[in-house]
C-alpha positions in Angstrom: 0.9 23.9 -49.2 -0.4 20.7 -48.2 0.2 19.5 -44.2 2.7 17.2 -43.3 0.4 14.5 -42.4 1.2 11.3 -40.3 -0.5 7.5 -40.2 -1.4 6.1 -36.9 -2.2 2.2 -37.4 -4.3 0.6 -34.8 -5.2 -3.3 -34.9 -6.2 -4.5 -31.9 -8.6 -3.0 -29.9 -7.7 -0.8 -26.6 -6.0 2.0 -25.0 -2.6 1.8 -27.3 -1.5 5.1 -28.4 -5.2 6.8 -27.6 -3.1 10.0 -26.7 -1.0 10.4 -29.6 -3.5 12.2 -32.0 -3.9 15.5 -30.2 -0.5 15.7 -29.0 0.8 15.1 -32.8 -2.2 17.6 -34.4 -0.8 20.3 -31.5 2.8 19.8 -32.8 0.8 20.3 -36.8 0.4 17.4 -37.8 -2.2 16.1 -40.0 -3.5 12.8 -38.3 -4.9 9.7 -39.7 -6.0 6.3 -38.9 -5.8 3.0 -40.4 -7.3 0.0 -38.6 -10.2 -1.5 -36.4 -12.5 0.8 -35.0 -12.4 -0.2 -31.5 -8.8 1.0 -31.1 -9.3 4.1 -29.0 -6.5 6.1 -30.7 -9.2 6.2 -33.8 -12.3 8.0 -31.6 -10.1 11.2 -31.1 -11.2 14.1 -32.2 -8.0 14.9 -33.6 -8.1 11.7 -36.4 -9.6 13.4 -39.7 -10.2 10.0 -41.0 -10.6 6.7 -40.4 -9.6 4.3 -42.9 -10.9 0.6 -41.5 -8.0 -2.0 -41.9 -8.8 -5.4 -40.4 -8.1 -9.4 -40.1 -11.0 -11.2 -41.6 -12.2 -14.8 -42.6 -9.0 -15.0 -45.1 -6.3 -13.0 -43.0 -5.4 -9.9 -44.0 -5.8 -8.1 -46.6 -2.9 -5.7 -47.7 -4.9 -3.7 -50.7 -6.5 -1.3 -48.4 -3.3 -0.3 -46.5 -1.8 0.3 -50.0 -4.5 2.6 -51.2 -5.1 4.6 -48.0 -1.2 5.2 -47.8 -1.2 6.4 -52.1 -4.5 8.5 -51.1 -3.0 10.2 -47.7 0.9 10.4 -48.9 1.8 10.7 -45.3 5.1 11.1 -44.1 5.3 8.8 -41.7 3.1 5.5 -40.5 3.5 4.9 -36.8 2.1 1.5 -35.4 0.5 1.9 -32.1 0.1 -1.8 -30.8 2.4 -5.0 -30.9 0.1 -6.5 -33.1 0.4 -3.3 -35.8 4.5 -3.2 -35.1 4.7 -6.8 -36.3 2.4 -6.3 -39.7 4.2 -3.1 -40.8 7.6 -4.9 -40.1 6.3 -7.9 -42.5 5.5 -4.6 -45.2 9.0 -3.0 -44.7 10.8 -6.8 -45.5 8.3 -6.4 -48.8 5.2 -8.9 -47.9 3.3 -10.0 -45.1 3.9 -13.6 -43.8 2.6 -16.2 -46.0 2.1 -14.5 -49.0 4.5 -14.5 -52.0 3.3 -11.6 -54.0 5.7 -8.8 -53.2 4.3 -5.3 -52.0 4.6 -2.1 -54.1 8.4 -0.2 -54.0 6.7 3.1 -52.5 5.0 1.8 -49.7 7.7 -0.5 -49.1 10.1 2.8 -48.4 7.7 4.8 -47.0 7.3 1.9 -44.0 11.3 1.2 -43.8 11.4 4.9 -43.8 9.3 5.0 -41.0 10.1 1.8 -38.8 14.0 1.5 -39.7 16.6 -1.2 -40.9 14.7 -3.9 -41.7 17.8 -6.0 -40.4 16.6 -4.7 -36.8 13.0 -5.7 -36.9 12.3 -8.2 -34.2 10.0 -10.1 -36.6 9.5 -13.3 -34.1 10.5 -13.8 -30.9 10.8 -10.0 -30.5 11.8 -10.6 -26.6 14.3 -13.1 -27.4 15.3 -10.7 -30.1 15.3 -7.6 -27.9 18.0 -9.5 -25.1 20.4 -10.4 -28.4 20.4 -6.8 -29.5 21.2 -5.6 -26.1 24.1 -8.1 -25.4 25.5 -7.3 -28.4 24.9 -3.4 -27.8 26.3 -4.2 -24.1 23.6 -2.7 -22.8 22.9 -4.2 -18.7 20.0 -6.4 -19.0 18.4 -9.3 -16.6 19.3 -12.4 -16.5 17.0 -14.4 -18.9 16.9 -17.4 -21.2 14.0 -19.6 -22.9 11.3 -21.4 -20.8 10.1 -24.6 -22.8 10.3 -26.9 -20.2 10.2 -27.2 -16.3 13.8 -28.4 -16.3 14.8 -25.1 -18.3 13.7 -23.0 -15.2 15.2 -25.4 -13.3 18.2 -24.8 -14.6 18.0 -20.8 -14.5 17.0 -20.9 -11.3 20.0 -23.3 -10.3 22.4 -20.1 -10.8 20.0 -17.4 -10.3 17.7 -17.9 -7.5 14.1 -16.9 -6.7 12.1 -15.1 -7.2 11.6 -15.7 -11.3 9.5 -14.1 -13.8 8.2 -16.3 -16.3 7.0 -14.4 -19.4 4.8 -15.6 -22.7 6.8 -14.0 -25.8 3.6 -12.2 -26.9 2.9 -10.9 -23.1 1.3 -7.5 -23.0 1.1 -4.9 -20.2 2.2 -7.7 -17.7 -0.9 -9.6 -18.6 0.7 -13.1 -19.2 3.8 -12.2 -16.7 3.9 -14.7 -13.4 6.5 -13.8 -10.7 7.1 -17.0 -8.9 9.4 -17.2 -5.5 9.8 -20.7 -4.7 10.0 -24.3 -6.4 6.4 -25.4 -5.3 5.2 -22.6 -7.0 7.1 -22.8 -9.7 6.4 -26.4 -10.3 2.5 -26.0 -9.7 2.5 -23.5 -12.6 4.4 -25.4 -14.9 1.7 -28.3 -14.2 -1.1 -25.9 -15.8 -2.6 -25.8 -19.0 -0.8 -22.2 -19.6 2.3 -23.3 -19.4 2.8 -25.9 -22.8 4.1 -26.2 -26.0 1.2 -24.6 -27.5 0.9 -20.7 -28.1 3.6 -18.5 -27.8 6.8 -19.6 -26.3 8.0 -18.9 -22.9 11.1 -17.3 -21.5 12.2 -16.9 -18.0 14.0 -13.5 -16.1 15.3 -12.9 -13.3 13.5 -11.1 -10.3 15.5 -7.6 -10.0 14.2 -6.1 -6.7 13.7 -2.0 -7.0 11.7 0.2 -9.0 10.8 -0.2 -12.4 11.7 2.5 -14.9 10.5 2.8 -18.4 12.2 4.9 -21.1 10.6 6.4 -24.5 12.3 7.9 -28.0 11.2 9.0 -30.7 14.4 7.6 -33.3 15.4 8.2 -36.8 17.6 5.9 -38.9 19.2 5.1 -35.9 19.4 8.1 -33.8 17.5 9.3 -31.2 15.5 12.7 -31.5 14.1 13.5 -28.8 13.3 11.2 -25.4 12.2 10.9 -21.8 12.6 8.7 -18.8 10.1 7.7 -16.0 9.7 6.0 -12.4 6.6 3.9 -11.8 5.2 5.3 -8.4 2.0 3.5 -8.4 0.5 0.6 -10.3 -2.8 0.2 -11.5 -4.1 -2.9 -10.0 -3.2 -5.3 -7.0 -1.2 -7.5 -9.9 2.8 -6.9 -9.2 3.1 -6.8 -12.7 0.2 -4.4 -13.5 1.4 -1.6 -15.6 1.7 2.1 -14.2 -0.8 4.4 -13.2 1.4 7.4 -11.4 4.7 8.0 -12.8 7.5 10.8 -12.4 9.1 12.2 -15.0 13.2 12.2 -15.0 16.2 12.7 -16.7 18.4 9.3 -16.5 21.6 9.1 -17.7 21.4 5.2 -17.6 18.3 4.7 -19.3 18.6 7.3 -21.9 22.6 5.5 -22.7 20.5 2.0 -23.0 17.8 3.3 -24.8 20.5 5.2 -27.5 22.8 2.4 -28.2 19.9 -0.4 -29.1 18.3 2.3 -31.6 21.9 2.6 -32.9 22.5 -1.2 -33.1 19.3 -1.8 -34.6 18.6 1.3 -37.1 15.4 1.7 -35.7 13.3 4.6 -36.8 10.0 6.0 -34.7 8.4 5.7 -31.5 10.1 3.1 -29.4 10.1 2.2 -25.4 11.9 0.1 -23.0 11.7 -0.8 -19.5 14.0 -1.2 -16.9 14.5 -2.1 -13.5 16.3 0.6 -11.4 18.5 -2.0 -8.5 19.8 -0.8 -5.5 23.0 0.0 -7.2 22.1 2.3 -9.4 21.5 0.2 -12.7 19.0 0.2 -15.1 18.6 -3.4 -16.3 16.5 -3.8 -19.4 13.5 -6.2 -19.0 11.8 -5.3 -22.2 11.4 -3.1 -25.6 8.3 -1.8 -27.2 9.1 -1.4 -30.8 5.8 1.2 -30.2 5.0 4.0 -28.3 4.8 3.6 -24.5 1.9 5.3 -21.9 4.6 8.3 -21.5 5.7 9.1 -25.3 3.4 11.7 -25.1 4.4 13.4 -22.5 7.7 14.6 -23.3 6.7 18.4 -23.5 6.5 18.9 -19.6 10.0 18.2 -19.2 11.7 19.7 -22.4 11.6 16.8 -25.0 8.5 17.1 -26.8 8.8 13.3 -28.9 5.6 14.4 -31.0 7.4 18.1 -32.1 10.9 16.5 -32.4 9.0 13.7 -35.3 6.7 16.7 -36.9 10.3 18.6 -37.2 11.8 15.3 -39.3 8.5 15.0 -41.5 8.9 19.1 -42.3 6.3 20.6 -40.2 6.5 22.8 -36.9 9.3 24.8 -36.2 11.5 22.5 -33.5 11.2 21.4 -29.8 9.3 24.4 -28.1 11.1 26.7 -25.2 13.2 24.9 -23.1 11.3 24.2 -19.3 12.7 23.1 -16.0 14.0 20.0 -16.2 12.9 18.9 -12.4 10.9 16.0 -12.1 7.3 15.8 -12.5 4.5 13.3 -11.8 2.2 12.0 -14.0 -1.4 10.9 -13.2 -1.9 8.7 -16.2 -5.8 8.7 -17.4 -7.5 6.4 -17.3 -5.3 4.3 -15.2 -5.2 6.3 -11.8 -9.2 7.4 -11.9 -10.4 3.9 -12.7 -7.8 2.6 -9.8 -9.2 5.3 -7.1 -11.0 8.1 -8.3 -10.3 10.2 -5.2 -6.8 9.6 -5.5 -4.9 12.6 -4.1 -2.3 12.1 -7.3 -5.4 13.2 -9.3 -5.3 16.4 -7.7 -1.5 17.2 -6.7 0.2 15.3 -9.9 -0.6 16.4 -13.4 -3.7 14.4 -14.2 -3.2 13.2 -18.2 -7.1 13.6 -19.1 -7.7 14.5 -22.6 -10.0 17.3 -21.9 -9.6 19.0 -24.7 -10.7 16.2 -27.1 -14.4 15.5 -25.9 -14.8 12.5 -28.7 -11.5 10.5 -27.5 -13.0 11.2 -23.2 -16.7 10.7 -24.4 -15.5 7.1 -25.5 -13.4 6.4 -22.8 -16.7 7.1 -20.5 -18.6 5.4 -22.6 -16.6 2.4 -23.1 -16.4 1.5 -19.3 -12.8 0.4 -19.3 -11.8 -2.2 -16.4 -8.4 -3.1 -16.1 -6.5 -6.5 -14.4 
């Protein structure tokens, strides 16, 4: 009988998704990999092929997508980065942005199939897109509107106050995220070449003081299969907005209700992640969605809810989640993030330290690759 086999799709280069591969071959999965060799996901030792898929001179080319997903016949094609999410969304809608020649039926369903209702897919202006789903889901979110003027954040901050985040639409791992507490600062950055009409468009949030909380799923036509929350304990650089390299592991009832009700509103199929910021009243405000796996969608076997088991179940392989385990929380050294930070970190030692030592290809990269973070 042939295995259930999955397609991971990787284009742009990085960390994204590096750790899915071993934890989706341990749930038995067949793994595969479409995309640019320089995505790290593609250098585990748990990726039986690689199938390069890339933007060149002419943009991209659809053909070989088509005939690596007709040569695999995988049951599901996951995308691993923004930039993937947003080209397998064009597929699912039946062809990729600017072209008129429409996309063959099969791979056409086996996408939708994978990613959801088209009608959710936050094509453009997936932030903006992410706050309408969420009011309309009434899900608690932070204040936020656009940003394409000075006056605009004028405006916001007229009712809201400082501190501010201002945010590019396209803004990845708090790379192109400025937290601004006053109106000198907030003019002096709107007087910089970043801040323009050109590039991607700008939205502004409020500042929620507390701790930040992200939430992962792994969703099916709407409904949620299996998921996990987490607190940010440490960051992995000086930058406030730096993403996480400690977290605890949780059960929260207010993320896991949020995270629910937008896959409901929006269909969505796969691996998706939010976060939130956890205020001193006990809400979780949504400040963003990853229609992607996040750093912790892996890591839903130490406390129960195993995402990677719970999508080799819905493509017919593996036998369920595995044995139920204490749900208590745990912390999370998250690797590389917390060794590059401080590699005599005491988390490194007294949390459970996520190093891939059982795929020597995927950690012989990482070394090799001398990742630096901002």
């Amino acid at each position: 009988m042939t295995r259930a086999s999955v397609l991971l799709v990787g284009m742009q280069p990085g960390l994204g998704g590096m750790h899915l591969p071993r934890h989706l071959a341990r749930a038995g999965l067949a793994v595969y990999f479409a995309g640019v060799r320089n995505s790290l996901a593609s250098r585990s030792g748990h990726v039986r092929a690689l199938h390069p898929w890339q933007f060149g001179d002419d943009g991209l080319a659809v053909e070989p997508f088509i005939s690596c997903v007709r040569r695999l016949q995988p049951q599901w094609v996951i995308p691993l980065d923004d930039l993937s999410a947003l080209v397998l969304q064009q597929i699912g809608i039946g062809r990729l942005h600017g072209s008129e020649a429409p996309l063959p039926s099969d791979v056409v369903e086996l996408v939708r199939s994978s990613l959801g209702d088209p009608a959710g897919y936050p094509l453009f202006a997936a932030r903006r897109r992410a706050f309408d789903t969420a009011r309309v889901a009434n899900i608690p979110i932070a204040p936020q509107a656009d940003a394409a003027t000075l006056q605009a954040c004028l405006d916001f901050v007229g009712v809201h106050g400082y501190p501010v985040v201002l945010k590019q639409e396209e803004s990845v791992g708090g790379v192109g995220a400025f937290i601004l507490d006053s109106e000198a600062a907030l003019r002096d950055f709107t007087a910089t070449g970043a801040f323009g009409q050109a590039g991607p468009p700008w939205v502004i949030q409020a500042f929620v003081a507390g701790a930040l909380g992200m939430h992962a799923v792994l969703a099916d036509r709407g409904r949620v299969l299996a998921q996990l929350s987490a607190v940010q304990v440490q960051r992995r650089s000086d930058r406030p907005t730096a993403p996480s390299s400690v977290v605890t592991l949780i059960q929260h009832d207010a993320m896991a209700a949020s995270g629910a009700a937008f896959v409901a509103a929006t269909g969505a199929s796969g691996f998706h992640g939010w976060d939130f910021q956890l205020d001193a009243a006990g809400r979780a405000l949504m400040i963003e969605h990853n229609p992607r796996a996040i750093s912790i969608s892996h890591l839903g076997h130490l406390l129960g809810s195993d995402l990677c088991r719970a999508l080799a179940t819905a493509c017919g392989a593996g036998s369920g989640q595995a044995a139920p385990v204490a749900h208590k929380p745990r912390d999370v050294a998250l690797f590389p993030d917390e060794w590059l930070r401080d590699p005599l970190s005491p988390s490194l030692q007294d949390a459970f330290h996520d190093a891939p030592w059982d795929d020597r290809p995927l950690l012989t990269a990482l070394l090799n690759e001398r990742v630096r973070f901002v």
